[in-house]
N, C-alpha and C positions, 0 to 999 in steps of 0.2 A: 224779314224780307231778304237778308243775304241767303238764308240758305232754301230760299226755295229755287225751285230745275223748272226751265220753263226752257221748252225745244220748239225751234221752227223749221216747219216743214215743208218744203217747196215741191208743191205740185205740178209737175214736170207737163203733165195736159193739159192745164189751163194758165201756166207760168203766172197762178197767185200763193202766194205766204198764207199759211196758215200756226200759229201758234198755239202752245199745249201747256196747260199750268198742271205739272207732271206731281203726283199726289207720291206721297210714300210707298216705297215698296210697289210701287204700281207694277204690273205685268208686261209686256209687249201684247198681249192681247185686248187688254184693258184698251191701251192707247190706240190701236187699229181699230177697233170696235167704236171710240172719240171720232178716227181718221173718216171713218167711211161715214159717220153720221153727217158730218162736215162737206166731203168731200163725193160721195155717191160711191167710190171706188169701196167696191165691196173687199172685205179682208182678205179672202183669198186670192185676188187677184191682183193685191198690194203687196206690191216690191219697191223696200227702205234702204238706200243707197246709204253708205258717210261716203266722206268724199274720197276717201282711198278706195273707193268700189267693192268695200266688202259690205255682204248683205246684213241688215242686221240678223241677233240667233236670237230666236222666241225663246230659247231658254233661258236667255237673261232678263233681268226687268227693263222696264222702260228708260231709265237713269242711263244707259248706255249709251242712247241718244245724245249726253249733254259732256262736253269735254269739262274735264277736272281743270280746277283752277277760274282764276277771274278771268286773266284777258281771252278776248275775241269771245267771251260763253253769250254772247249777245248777237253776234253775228253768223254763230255756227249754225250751220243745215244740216239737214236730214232731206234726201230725195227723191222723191216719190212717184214711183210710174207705173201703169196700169198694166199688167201682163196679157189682159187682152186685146192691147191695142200694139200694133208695130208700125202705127204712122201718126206722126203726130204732127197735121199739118193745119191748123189753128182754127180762124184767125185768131189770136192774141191782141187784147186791145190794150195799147198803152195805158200807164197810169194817167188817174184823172186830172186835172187840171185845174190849179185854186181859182176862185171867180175875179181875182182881180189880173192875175197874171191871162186868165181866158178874156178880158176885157179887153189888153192890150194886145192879144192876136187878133180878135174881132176886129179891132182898128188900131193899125201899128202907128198912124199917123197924130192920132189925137192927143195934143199937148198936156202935160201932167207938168203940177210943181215941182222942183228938186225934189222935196225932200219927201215927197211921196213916192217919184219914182225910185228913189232909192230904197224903199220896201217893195216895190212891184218887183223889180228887178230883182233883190235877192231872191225874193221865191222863185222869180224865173230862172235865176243857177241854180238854188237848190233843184228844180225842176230837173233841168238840163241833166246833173250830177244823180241823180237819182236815178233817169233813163240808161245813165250808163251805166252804174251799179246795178239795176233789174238785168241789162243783158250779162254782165260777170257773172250772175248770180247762176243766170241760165247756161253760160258757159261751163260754169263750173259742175249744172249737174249734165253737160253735155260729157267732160272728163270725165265724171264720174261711173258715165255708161259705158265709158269705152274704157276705162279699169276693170269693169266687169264682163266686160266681152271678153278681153284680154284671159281674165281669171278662167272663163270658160274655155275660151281656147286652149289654156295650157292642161285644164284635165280633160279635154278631147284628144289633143294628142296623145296625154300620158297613157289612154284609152288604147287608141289606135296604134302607139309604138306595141302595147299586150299584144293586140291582135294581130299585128303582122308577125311577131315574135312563136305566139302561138301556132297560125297558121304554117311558118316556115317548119315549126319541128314538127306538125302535124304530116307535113308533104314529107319528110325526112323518113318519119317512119312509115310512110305508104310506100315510098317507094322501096327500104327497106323489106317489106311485107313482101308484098309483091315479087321483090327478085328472089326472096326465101320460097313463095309459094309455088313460084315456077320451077324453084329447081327440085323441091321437093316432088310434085310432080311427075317432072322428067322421070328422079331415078326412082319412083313406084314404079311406074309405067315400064322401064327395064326390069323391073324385080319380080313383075308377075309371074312369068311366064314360072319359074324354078322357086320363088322366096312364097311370101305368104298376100292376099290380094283380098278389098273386103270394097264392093261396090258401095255400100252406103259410107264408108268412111270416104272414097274418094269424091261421092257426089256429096258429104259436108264440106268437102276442102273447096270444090269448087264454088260450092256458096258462100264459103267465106272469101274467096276471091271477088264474086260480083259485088258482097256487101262492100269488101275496100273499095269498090271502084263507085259506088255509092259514097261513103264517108268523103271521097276527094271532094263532091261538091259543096263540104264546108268548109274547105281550105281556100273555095272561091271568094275573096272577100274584096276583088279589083272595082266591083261598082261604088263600096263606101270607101276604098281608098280615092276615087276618083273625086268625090261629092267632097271629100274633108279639103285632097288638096285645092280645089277648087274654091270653096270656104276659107280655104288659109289665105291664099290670092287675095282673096276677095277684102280680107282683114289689114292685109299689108298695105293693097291700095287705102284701103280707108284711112288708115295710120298717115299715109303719105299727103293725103289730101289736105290743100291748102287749108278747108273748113275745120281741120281736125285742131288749127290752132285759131289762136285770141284774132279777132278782128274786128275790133273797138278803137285799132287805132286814131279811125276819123272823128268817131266817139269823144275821143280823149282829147283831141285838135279841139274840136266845137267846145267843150267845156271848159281850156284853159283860156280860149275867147271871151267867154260867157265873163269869165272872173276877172280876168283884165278890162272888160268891160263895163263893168262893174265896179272896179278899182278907179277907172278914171271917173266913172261920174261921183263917187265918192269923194274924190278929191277937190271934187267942183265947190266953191262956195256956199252955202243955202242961203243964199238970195232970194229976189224973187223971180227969177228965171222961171222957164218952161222948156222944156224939151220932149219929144216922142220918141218912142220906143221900136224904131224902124229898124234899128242895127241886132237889135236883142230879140226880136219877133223873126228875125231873118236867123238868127244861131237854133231858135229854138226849132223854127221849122226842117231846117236841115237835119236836128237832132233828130228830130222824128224819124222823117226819112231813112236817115240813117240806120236808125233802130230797126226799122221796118224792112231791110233790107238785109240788115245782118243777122235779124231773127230767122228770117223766114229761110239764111244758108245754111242757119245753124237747125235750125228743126228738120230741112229739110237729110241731112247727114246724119242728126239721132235718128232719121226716119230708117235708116240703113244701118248705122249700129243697131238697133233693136232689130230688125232684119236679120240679120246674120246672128244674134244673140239666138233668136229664136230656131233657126235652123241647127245652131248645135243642138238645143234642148229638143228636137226633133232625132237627131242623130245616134242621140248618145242610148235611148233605148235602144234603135236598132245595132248599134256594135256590141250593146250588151247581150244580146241576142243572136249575132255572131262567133262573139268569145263564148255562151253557152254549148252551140252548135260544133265548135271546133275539141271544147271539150270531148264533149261527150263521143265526138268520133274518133278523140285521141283515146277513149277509154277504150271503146270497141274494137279497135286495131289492138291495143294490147293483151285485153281477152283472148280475141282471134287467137294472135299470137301464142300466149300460154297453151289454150287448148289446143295446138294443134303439135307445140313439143313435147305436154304430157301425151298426144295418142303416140308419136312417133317412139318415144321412149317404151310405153309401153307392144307397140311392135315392136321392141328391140327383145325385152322381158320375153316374148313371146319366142324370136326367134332362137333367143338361148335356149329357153325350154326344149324348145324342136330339136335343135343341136345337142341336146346334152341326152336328148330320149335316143338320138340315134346311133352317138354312141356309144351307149350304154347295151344299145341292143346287137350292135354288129360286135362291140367286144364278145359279148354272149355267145355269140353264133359261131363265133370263131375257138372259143372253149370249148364246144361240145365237137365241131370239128374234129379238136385236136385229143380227142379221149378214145376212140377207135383205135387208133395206133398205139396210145399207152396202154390200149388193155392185152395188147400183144404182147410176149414178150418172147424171143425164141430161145431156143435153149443153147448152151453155150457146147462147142464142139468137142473138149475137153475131155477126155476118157471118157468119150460117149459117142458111138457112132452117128452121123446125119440121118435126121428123121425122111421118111419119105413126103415128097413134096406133099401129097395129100392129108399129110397127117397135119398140116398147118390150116383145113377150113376149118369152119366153126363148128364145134363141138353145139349138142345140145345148150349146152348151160351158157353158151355167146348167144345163143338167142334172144334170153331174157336179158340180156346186156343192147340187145338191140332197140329192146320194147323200152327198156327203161332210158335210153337217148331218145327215141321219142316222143315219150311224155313230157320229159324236160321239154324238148324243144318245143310244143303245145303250150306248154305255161311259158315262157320267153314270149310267143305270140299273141298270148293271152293278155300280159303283161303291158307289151307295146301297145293293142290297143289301145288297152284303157287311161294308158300315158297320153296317146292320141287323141281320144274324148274329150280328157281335161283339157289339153289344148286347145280344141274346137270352141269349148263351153266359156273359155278362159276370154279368146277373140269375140265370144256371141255376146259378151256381157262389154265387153270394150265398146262395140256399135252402140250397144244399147245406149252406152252413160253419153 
């Protein structure tokens, strides 16, 4: 008998106890699969609170359920609430009522021996004590809910600090982009006229301009910052609200009554006296009341933590589905980016080519220039009389000195070409990639 685990489970939608004689090694499905037979609450849509608001993990077994150690394992809960319901607005019908203690509400007036009413009446404290322990029990899985609201909140935010996070470096580097693509732009647009100019590279830059200005609409994420803060509000009033604490104080009034009441007829003699139960029928009904009044503040408030519980679990797909959208348009901006300083670099590749062909070519031109005059040479004046001016045109044999500067200068031309084609072919294959 000590070492058997027996767990009770208070079922939050109909505020009754139910009890589990928890088998070895049993599973948490095992014991849902018990729950729902019990309770109608099908397994998936059963959520098992402890009282620190954490949910239970299927991956552990059932035994989790039950606190180590002897004291309070008799009184410990487990919470039970139905995830498809977010109001849980009753009625709740008090516990039942023994038939003798129901005698003397039937008629608070009618005389009883001492020492019989001194057995009506304890069960009528016990009663009394019992209605207040049912509503602790419910308050306490009222704290319970709102520890796991709480839990929820704090990874909605951690959620939502990503995405603003995200967002801000997303807009960082758009508008980075941006002021690069404009001024890139600009100085194409000055370098036509004289540099090198390629319509299909400048109508890709301008579509990667439109597509950033496309990507900014996932850095728009002001409609769920608005919904979260408004949620947050919404959790703090709750937090604040009077119902969010213990209000059994009158509760607790009525049943120290109950026992001093009880106390003094105990004290009384057992004679044969008679007395009614007018004063004790009058605490009990109050109890009621009371019960019924502080049930129906406190359900009516888990009706609104489970509220707000569930709009996070609404929420939090869609920010994950913002933080996807903000990715991917961070990724796209960076692409952009890449390719469009590998084209720029390779227009640079290009322009040196050009530059280095035209060098090449006007040094040449200027060598052949300068061979005309070196093939001159006059004769020196020196023991030799001045030649007649005439004797310095060109002989027959400068002819052939004419033809052969020609040719060269035909292969120089020949040459630049085909320098120039590569060039051409070089830029046609750049559009292509």
């Amino acid at each position: 008998v000590l070492f058997l685990q027996i767990v009770h489970i208070l079922n939050m939608t109909s505020a009754k106890i139910v009890s589990f004689l928890l088998h070895p090694e049993e599973s948490l499905h095992s014991l849902q699969n018990r729950i729902e037979f019990e309770t109608g609450i099908s397994t998936g849509n059963q959520e098992l609170l402890l009282e620190t608001g954490i949910c239970l993990d299927p991956r552990k077994p059932a035994s989790q359920c039950v606190i180590d150690g002897v004291r309070g394992w008799d009184s410990y809960m487990v919470y039970l609430f139905d995830k498809s319901k977010t109001v849980y607005d009753g009625p709740f019908a008090s516990r039942s009522l023994s038939d003798c203690v129901n005698y003397i509400v039937q008629d608070s007036k009618i005389q009883l021996p001492i020492p019989q009413l001194r057995k009506v009446w304890a069960e009528a404290v016990h009663y009394v004590i019992g209605l207040k322990e049912d509503y602790s029990r419910l308050f306490q899985g009222q704290r319970a809910a709102m520890l796991s609201l709480l839990r929820y909140n704090a990874n909605l935010i951690k959620m939502k600090n990503n995405m603003v996070s995200a967002s801000q470096q997303l807009k960082a580097k758009l508008e980075f982009f941006h002021q690069s693509i404009r001024l890139d732009l600009e100085r194409y647009s000055d370098q036509m006229a004289y540099g090198i100019s390629s319509e299909k590279m400048l109508k890709a830059w301008k579509e990667m301009e439109e597509k950033a200005s496309q990507c900014a609409q996932a850095e728009d994420i002001g409609y769920l910052d608005e919904q979260i803060m408004a949620l947050h509000t919404e959790i703090v009033e709750l937090q604040k609200s009077p119902y969010a604490r213990r209000q059994g104080e009158v509760m607790e009034s009525l049943e120290q009554r109950a026992i001093d009441l009880y106390k003094q007829l105990k004290a009384r003699p057992p004679d044969h006296a008679y007395s009614d139960s007018t004063d004790m029928v009058k605490i009990i009904v109050q109890t009621v009341q009371s019960q019924d009044r502080v049930l129906k503040e406190l359900f009516g408030h888990l009706s609104k933590l489970l509220g707000c519980k569930q709009k996070i679990i609404d929420l939090l797909p869609e920010i994950e589905v913002a933080l996807n959208n903000i990715k991917e348009a961070d990724n796209s901006v960076m692409q952009m980016q890449g390719k469009r300083q590998r084209e720029i670099w390779h227009l640079l590749k290009i322009a040196c080519t050009q530059s280095s062909s035209r060098s090449l070519v006007s040094s040449s031109l200027e060598g052949t220039a300068s061979t005309p005059a070196a093939t001159w040479h006059p004769q020196s004046s020196s023991g030799h009389s001045a030649p007649h001016p005439l004797s310095s045109l060109a002989a027959p044999e400068d002819g052939e000195n004419f033809a052969d500067m020609i040719r060269e200068n035909v292969n120089y031309l020949e040459l630049f070409s085909s320098i120039l084609q590569e060039v051409r072919q070089e830029q046609n294959s750049m559009m292509v990639s």
